[in-house]
C-alpha positions, -999 to 999 in steps of 0.1 A, spaced: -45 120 685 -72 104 669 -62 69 648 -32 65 671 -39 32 682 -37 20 647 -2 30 646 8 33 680 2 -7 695 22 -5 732 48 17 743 70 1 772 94 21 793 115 1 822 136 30 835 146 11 864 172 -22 863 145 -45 881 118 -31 851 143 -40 824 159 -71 845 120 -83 843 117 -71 807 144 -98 792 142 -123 821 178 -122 830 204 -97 837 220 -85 815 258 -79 810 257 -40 805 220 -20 812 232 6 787 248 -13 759 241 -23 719 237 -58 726 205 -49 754 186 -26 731 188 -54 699 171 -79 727 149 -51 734 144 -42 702 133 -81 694 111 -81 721 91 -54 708 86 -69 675 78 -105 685 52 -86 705 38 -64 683 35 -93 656 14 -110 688 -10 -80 696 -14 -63 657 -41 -75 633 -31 -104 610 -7 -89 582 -1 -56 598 37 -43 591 49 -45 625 84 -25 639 100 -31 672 119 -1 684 146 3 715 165 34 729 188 32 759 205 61 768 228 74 797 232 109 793 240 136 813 223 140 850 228 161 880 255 137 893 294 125 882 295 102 856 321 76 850 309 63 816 308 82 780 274 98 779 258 77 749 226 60 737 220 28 717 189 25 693 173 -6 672 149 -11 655 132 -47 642 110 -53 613 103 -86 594 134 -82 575 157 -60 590 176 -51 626 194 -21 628 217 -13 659 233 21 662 256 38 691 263 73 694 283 86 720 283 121 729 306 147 743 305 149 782 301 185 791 290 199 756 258 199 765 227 200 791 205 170 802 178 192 778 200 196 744 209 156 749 172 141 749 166 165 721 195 156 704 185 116 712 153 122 705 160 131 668 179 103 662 151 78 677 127 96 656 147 97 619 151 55 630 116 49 635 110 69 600 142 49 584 129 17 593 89 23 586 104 33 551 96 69 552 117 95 539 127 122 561 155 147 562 175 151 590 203 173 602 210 167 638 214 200 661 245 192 671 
């Protein structure tokens, strides 16, 4: 899309634990938790505020999820969002029902809610009804 790297500055993704161990420079006490996506969430912001021009708004903005996969699960299927801007954090769970629905119909599902935070926190109106 033409202009996106005006908006768009990095985009990080460490799917694996040594990628997100390396990330935050320590282990943390839960991969999948609220408390790891708000120091995720600050790490994006302190970095965008390092690579965006001078006075550019900048947002920070984390998702970790565990949702359904081809194998047993012994933890609630849930993600964990936040977002960081110069005067705000915002942390939010959900937790989903296991067995409700696919792998496909969850990342749609999280995907809605990451987008409608990005939109909340850039100040941007949007309506939203989750397909539940």
């Amino acid at each position: 899309v033409p202009g996106a790297s005006n908006t768009i500055l990095e985009a990080v993704i460490p799917y694996c634990r040594m990628s997100l161990i390396q990330l935050l420079g320590k282990i943390p006490a839960q991969f999948s938790s609220e408390q790891t996506a708000e120091e995720m969430a600050i790490l994006a912001y302190n970095r965008a505020l390092k690579i965006c021009r001078p006075g550019c708004p900048a947002l920070g903005v984390r998702f970790i999820g565990s949702l359904a996969t081809s194998r047993p699960k012994h933890g609630d299927h849930r993600f964990h969002l936040s977002t960081r801007t110069s005067d705000r954090l915002w942390v939010s769970t959900v937790t989903l029902s296991k067995g409700l629905r696919t792998r496909e119909e969850e990342e749609i599902l999280s995907s809605q809610f990451l987008l409608k935070a990005i939109a909340n926190a850039s100040k941007v109106p949007v309506e939203f009804t989750p397909q539940l």
